[in-house]
N, C-alpha and C positions, 0 to 999 in steps of 0.2 A: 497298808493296814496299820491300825495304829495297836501298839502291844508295849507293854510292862517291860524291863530291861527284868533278866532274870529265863528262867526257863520256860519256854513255847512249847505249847500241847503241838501233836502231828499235824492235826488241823491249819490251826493256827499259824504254824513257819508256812505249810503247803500255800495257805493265803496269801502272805506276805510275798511271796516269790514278785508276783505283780509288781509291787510298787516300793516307794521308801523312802521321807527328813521336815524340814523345819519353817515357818513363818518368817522373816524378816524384818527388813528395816528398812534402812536407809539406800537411796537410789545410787547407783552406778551406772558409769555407760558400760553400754554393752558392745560386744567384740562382734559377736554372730548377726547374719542378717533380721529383719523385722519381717510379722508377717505381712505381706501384701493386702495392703486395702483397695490399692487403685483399679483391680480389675473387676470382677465379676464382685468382691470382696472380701472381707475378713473372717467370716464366720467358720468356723472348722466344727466337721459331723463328724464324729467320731463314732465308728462302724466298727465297733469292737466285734471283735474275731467272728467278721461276715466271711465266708469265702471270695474269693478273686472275681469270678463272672457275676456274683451279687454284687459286687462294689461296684463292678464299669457298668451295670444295668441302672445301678441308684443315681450314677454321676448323671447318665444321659437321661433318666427320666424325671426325675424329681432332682439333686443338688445345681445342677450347671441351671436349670430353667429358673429355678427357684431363687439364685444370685448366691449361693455359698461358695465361697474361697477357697475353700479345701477340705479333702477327705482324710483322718489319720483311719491307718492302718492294720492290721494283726502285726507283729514280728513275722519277718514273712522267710526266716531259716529254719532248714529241718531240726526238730525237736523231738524228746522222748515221748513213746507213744508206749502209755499207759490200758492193763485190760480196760478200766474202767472210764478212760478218755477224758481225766481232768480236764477244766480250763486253761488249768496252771501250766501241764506240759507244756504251753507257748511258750512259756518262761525258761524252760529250761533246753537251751538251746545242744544239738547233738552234731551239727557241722553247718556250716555259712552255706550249702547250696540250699537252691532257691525252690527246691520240690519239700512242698511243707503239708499241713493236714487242712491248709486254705486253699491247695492249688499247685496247677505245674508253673515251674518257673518260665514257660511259657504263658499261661493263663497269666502269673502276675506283669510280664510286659505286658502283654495285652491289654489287662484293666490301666496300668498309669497309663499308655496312648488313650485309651478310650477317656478315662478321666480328661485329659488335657484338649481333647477334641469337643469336650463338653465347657469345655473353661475353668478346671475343679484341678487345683492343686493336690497333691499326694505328699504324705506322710507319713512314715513308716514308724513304729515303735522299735526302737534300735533295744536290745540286749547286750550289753557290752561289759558288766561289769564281772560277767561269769559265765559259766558251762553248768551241763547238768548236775546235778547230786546223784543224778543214780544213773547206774548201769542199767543198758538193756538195749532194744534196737529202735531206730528213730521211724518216721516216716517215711524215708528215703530208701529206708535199709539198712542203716551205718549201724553196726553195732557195736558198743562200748562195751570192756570190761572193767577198766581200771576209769576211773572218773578222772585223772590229770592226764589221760592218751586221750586225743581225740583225733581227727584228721586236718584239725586246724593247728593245735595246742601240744605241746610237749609238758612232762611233768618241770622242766624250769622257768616255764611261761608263767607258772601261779606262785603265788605270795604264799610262804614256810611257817612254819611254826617261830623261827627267829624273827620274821617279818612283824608277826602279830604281837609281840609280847604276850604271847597266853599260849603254852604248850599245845592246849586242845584245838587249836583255831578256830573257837568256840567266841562268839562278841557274849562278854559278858557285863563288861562298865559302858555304858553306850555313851559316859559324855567321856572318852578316853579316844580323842580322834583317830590315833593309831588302829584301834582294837576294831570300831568302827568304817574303816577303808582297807584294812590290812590284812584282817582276819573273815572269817565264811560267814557271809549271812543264810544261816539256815543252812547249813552242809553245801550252799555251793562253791564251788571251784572259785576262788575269787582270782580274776588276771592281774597280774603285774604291770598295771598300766603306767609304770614308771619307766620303765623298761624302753628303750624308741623300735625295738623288733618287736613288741606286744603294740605299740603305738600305729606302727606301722601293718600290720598283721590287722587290727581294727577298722585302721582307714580303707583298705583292702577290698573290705567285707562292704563298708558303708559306700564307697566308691564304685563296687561294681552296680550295686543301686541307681544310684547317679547317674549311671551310663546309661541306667534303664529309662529316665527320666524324674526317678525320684526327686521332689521336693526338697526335702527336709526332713529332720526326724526328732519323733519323742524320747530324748533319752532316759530307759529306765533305769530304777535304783541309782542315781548320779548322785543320790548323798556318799554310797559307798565310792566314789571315784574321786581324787583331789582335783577341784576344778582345775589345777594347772594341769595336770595329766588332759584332760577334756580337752581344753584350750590345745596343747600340742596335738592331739588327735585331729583337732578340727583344721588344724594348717596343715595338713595331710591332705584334706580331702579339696577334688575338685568341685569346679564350678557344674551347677546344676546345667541341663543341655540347653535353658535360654539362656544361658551366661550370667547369672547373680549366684551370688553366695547362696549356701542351703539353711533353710531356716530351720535353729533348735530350740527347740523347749526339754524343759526337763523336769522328771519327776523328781521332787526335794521331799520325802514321807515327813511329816510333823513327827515330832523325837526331839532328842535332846543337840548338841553337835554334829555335825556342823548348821549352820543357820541356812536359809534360802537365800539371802542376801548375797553369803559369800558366793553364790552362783551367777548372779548379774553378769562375771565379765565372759560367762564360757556361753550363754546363751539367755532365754526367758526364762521361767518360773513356772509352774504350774501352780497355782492360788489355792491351798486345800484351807486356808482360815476363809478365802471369800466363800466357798461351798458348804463351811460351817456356819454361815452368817445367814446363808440363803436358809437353811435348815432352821435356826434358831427362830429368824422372823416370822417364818411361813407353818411352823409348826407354834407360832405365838403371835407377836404383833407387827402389820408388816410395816406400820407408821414408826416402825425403830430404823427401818432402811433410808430413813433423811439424812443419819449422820452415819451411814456407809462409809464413804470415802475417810469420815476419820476414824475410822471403826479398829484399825490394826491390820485390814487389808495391805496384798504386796502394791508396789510403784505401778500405776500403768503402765508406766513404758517400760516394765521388766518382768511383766505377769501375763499369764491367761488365764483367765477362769473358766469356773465348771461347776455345774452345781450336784453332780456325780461321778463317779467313775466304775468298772470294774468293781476295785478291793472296795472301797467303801459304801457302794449300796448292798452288799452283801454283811457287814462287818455293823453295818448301822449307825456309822459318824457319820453318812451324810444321806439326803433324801432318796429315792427308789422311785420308780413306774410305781410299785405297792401304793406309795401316797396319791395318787391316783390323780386328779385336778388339782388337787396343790400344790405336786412336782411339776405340772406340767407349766401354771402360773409361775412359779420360781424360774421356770424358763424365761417365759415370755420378760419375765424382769431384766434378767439377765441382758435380754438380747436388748430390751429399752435403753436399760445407764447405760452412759460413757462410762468407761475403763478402760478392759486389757480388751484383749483378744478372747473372744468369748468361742465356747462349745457347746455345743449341742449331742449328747451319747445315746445312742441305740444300741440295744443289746437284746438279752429274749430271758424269757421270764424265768423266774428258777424256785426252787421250792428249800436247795439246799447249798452249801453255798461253795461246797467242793464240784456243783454236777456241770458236767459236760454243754457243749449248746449241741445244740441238734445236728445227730449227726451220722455215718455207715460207718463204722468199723473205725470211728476215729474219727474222720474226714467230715469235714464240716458241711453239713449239705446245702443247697440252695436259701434263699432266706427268705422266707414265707411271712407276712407281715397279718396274716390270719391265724396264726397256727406257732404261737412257741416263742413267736420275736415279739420283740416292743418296738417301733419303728418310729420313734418321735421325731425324729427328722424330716418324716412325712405328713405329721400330723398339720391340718389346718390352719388352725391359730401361730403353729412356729414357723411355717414357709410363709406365710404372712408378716411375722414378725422380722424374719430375715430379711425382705424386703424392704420394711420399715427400716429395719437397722444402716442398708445400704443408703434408704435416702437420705436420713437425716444425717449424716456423715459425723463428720467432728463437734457438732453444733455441743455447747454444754447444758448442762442439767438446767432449766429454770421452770418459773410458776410451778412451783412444788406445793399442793394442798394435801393437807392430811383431814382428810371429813371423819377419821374414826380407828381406831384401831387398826381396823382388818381395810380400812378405804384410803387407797391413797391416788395421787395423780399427777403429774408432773410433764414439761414439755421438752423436746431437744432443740432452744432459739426458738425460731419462727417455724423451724421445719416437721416438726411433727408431736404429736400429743398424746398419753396415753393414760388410763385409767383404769386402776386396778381395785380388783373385789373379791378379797379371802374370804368374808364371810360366808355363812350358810345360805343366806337367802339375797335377794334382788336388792339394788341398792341402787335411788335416784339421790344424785344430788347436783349441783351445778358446779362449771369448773371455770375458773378464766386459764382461758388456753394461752393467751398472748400468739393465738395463728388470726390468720386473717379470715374476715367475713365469708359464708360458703359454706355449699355443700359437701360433704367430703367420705369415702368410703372407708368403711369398717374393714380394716384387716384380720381383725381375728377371726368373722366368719365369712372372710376369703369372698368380701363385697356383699354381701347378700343384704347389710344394713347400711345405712346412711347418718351422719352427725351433720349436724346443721349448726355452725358456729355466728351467733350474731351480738356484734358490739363484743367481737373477742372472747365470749364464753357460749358452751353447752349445758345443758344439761342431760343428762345423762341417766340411764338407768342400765345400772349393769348388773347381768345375771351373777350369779353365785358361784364363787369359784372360778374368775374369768375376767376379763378385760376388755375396752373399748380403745383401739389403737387406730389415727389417721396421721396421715402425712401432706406434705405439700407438693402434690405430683400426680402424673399417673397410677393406677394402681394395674399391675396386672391379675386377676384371679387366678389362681393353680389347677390344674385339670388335672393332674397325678398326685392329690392326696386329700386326707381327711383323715380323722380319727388317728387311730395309731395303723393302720395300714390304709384306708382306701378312699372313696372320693372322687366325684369325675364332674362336678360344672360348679359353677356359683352359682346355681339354684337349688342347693341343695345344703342341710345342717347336719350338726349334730345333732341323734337323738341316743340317751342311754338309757340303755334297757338294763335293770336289777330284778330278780329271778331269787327267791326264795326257792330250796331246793336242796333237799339231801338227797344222795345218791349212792350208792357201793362204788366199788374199786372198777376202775375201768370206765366208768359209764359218765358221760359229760351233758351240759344243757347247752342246749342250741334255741337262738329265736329264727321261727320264721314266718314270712306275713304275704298281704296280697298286693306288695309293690313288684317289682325288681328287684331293687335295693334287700330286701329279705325274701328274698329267693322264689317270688313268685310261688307261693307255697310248694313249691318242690325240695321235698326232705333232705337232698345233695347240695344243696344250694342254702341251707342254711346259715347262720352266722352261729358261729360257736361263742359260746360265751367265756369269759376269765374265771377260774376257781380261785382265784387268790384270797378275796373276802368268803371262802366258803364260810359256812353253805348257800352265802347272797351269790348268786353268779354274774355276770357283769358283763359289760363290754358297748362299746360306740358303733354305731351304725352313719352315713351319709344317707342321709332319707329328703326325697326334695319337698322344697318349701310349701306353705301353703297348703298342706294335702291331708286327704282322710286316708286311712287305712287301716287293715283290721290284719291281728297279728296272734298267735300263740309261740308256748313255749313246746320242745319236745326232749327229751333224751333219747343217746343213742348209746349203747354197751359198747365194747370192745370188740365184739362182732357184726358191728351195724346196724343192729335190730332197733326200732325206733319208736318210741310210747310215747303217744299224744296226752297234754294233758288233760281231764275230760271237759273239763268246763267251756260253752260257748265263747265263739272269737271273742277276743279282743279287741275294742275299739282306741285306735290312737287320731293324732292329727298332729301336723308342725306348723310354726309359723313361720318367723325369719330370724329366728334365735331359737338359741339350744334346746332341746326340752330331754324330761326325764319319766322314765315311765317303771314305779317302782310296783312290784306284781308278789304273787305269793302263787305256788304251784295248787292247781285244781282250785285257788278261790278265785271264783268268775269277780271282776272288776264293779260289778254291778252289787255285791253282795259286800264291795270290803271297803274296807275304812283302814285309816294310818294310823297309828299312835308313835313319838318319840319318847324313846326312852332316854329320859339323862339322869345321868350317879354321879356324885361326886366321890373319887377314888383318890386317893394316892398309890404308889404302884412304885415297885422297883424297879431297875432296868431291865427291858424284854421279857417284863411281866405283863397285859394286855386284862381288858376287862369285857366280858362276856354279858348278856342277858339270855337264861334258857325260861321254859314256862309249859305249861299244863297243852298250848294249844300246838298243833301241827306245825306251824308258820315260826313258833318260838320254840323249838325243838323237841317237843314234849317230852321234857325231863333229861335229855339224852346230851349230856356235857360235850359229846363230839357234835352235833349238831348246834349249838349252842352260837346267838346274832353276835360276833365282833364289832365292838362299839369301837367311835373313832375317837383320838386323843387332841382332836385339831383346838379343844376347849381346854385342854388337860388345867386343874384337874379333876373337871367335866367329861366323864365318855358320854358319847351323845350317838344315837341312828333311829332312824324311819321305819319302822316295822309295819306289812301290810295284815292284817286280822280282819275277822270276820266281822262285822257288823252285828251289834245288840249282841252282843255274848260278855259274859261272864269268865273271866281265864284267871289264874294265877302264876305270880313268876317269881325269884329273884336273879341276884346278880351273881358273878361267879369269876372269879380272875384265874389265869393260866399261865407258869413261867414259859422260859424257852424253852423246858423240857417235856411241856403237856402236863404238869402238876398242876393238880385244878384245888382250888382253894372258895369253898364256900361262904357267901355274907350268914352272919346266924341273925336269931329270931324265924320268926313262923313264917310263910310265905307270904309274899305279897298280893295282894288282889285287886282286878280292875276291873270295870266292866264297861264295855264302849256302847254307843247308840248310834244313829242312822244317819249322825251327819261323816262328819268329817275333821280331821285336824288335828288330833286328842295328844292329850302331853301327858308325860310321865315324869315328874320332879322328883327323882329320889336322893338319899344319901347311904353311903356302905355302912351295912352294922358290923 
């Protein structure tokens, strides 16, 4: 998390616990092994704090088939178990045995064998730089009263107050490297990794790992750690059970002292300026991503990228699942360029940014990719993309066209092409590939289109928020995904379904229709929708191609009870590209018409711009019910609203901080009134 030098609200430090340092420079070799491209390959999913039996279920059904390289991991040692079951509690580790709130230290052997029988590397998030901040009893049982006694650690294992230079062991000057590695980040116990019995005391812990078959690991907070301490630690540790060195990456947080560079010779980097870049362009222009590589970005060959994690899709430096198809496309970029070693992160939705993942009494339960997770490693377009990424191997970036801001396209050699489309709507344009003449399959929807390259170029129409990716190869299609959880042929799309819809407390929207795929109108079988954009409800369906079908929305309360909405079926259809089907609760599709509303705002940070209005659909009057406009024009909020047809409404606009302070545009109301076609635009600006 990135934070001010000076004093950190409770919040605030609790976030940080996660992660921690700085951007770079200049290339160094590196001491530590590299990740492996040669087998399955290099891509790494990161399955932030899944449980154990979810991790070896995702490795055999979706990573190992799908060609990912490796899975990182939860910290997989017993930690503080809090009433309220932070996230963070990972972070604060309460003893090195391996019964954690992911799993028995049984279950976690289990999952790396399972992983490695899949062909999927394992990566552990190592904690090393400290112990818990607080007393109390872990997962296991162990309970701490004094925070420098633990069953690993003695109180002369940790760095003193003479250690720190600052009485308080308080980091207060963060470019003072001492203060920085020596003293507590955030009240934790920080170890004396200078020490060769704390050195060795570490190896220990990472070492019994190993034996498990552990990979490698991500070491967290390593800005608090002198890479030479790292460096000693790591000649500690043995060889992984296929006999190579174990591969490290490390989190470096952006800060002041020490740099990420000075971490080259202890292992990788973890790239939080590429994950700011991906942000900048995709929430702007992605025709900026040509001069990437000279951008400030870390060395290849001592970086991985991400274009989220944990701390910062909560904290807001970097993109979120929330950004909806444009985090997803910042993927799919990702996985295109040559660089580092690229990730892909799944995690589960969250509302706040201390809350727990889903879970019994602490314990992280099963991971449900309908229900609470965000599962992008499953999604379509990215086990597609992983694919793509494997074939075209080393090839470098070339025929790079930029047709527009939001349109770019570029090839890797001869070996594969791909073409990207931020904008809001459909975009044809023609592209010279530099592949050769041929038919060739569409990766993003997992074969279901075909590009035809003739005399070296396509032409192209690509949907909105999405991309056209082929290779020179086989393709195989994925039978274990779609969307952000499901999916089962390549005759089947995405369709997204948006739901106008307020609700009370407890009660959610579900679509269901008269395929399969929506549950064959059976109310249990429904697809639940995302409240994230409330009150628009949201969410991806795998619906097969080609097909009529007729569909409604319903809600269910917290006790099951389920209310139709009244208006006659729904009619939809797919073709062999994505489609979207935006609705408004009880207005029959026959009766309604769209309007976009755009404002031009300016806005301060995690300040967002609303439009509320006289009609049901635009919240009638009711500032919690109120359309959240997107900022992907900024500074344009722009969205699709479904209304009634030939009516008369008024509305205006309305902005909300983070704190739910609502702020009104003045002058008199606005007023529109639609007619019986279609398509209607709303040009405003804020008074």
């Amino acid at each position: 998390m990135i934070f001010e030098p000076g004093v950190l609200s409770r919040t605030t430090r609790a976030l940080a616990v996660g992660a921690l340092a700085l951007a770079g420079a200049t290339a160094l070799p590196a001491a530590t092994a590299q990740a492996d491209a040669t087998t399955s390959g290099d891509v790494i999913a990161n399955l932030w704090e899944w449980n154990w039996d979810s991790v070896a279920a995702e490795c055999t059904d979706v990573l190992g088939p799908n060609g990912y390289g490796a899975v990182q991991v939860a910290p997989p040692a017993e930690s503080l178990k809090q009433s309220s079951y932070y996230w963070w509690d990972a972070y604060q580790p309460y003893s090195y045995n391996l019964n954690s709130r992911f799993g028995t230290a049984a279950q976690f052997a289990s999952m790396v064998s399972t992983c490695h029988t899949a062909g999927v590397k394992v990566y552990t998030d190592a904690v090393i730089n400290h112990t818990a901040a607080q007393t109390g009893t872990g997962y296991n049982g162990t309970t701490i009263t004094n925070k420098y006694d633990t069953p690993d650690w003695n109180p002369g294992d940790y760095h003193q107050s003479d250690d720190c230079s600052d009485s308080d062991l308080v980091i207060d000057d963060w470019s003072n490297l001492t203060e920085v590695q020596n003293c507590e980040l955030l009240g934790l116990p920080d170890l004396e990794t200078e020490e060769d019995s704390v050195r060795s005391g570490i190896a220990g812990f990472l070492n019994k790992q190993l034996a498990l078959g552990v990979d490698g690991f991500r070491v967290d907070a390593a800005k608090h750690i002198p890479t030479a301490d790292l460096q000693a630690i790591e000649a500690k540790l043995t060889d992984t059970t296929s006999g190579t060195d174990p591969y490290v990456f490390q989190e470096v947080y952006p800060g002041s002292t020490p740099a990420a560079s000075d971490y080259y010779a202890s292992g990788d980097v973890l790239d939080f300026t590429y994950a700011s870049k991906m942000k900048s362009a995709f929430q702007g222009n992605i025709s900026d991503l040509e001069s990437l590589s000279s951008s400030g970005i870390l060395a290849p060959a001592n970086s991985v990228s991400f274009v989220t994690n944990h701390d910062t899709e909560r904290n807001g430096l970097h993109m979120s699942y929330k950004d909806g198809d444009t985090y997803k496309l910042a993927n799919i970029f990702q996985l295109a360029y040559k660089w580092s070693t690229p990730t892909v992160y799944a995690g589960w939705e969250f509302t706040q940014s201390d809350q727990a993942p889903p879970n019994s009494a602490g314990f992280v339960t099963d991971t449900d990719c309908s229900d609470g997770w965000y599962c992008l490693d499953r999604d379509t377009a990215v086990t597609g993309m992983v694919k793509w990424h494997n074939a075209v191997g080393s090839e470098a970036v070339a025929n790079w066209s930029t047709k527009s801001s939001s349109v770019i396209g570029f090839s890797r050699g001869t070996a594969g092409y791909i073409a990207l489309n931020n904008g809001s709507s459909a975009a044809t344009y023609t592209f010279a590939t530099g592949m050769a003449d041929g038919t060739y399959t569409n990766v993003i929807d997992n074969g279901a289109t075909t590009v035809t390259v003739s005399g070296g170029s396509a032409t192209l129409t690509i949907p909105a928020k999405s991309a056209i990716a082929f290779y020179d190869g086989a393709f195989t299609p994925c039978t274990t995904c779609g969307g952000s959880g499901g999916g089962d042929s390549t005759s089947t799309v995405t369709a997204t379904f948006n739901e106008y819809a307020s609700t009370s407390s407890g009660t959610n929207v579900y679509v269901v229709g008269s395929v399969p795929a929506l549950g064959s109108w059976d109310t249990s079988k429904a697809i639940r929708l995302s409240s994230t954009g409330y009150p628009v409800w949201s969410g991806e369906v795998s619906v097969p191609i080609n097909t009529s079908f007729e569909y409604k929305y319903i809600k269910k309360d917290s006790s099951g009870n389920v209310t139709w909405e009244s208006n006659a079926n729904r009619a939809g259809s797919s073709a062999t590209s994505a489609v979207s089907f935006d609705n408004s609760w009880n207005v029959a599709s026959a009766s309604a018409t769209d309007v976009t509303f755009n404002v031009t705002a300016t806005t301060d940070w995690g300040t967002n711009v609303y439009v509320v209005g006289s009609l049901a659909s635009l919240g009638s009057w009711n500032t919690g019910d109120a359309i959240p406009l997107s900022s992907a024009s900024y500074p344009t909020w722009s969205k699709l609203v479904i209304v009634p047809k030939s009516t008369a409404f008024t509305y205006k606009y309305i902005k909300k901080d983070s704190s739910g302070n609502v702020t009104w545009e003045s002058g008199t109301n606005r007023a529109y009134t639609t007619g019986s076609a279609t398509g209607y635009t709303a040009n405003d600006t804020w008074h």
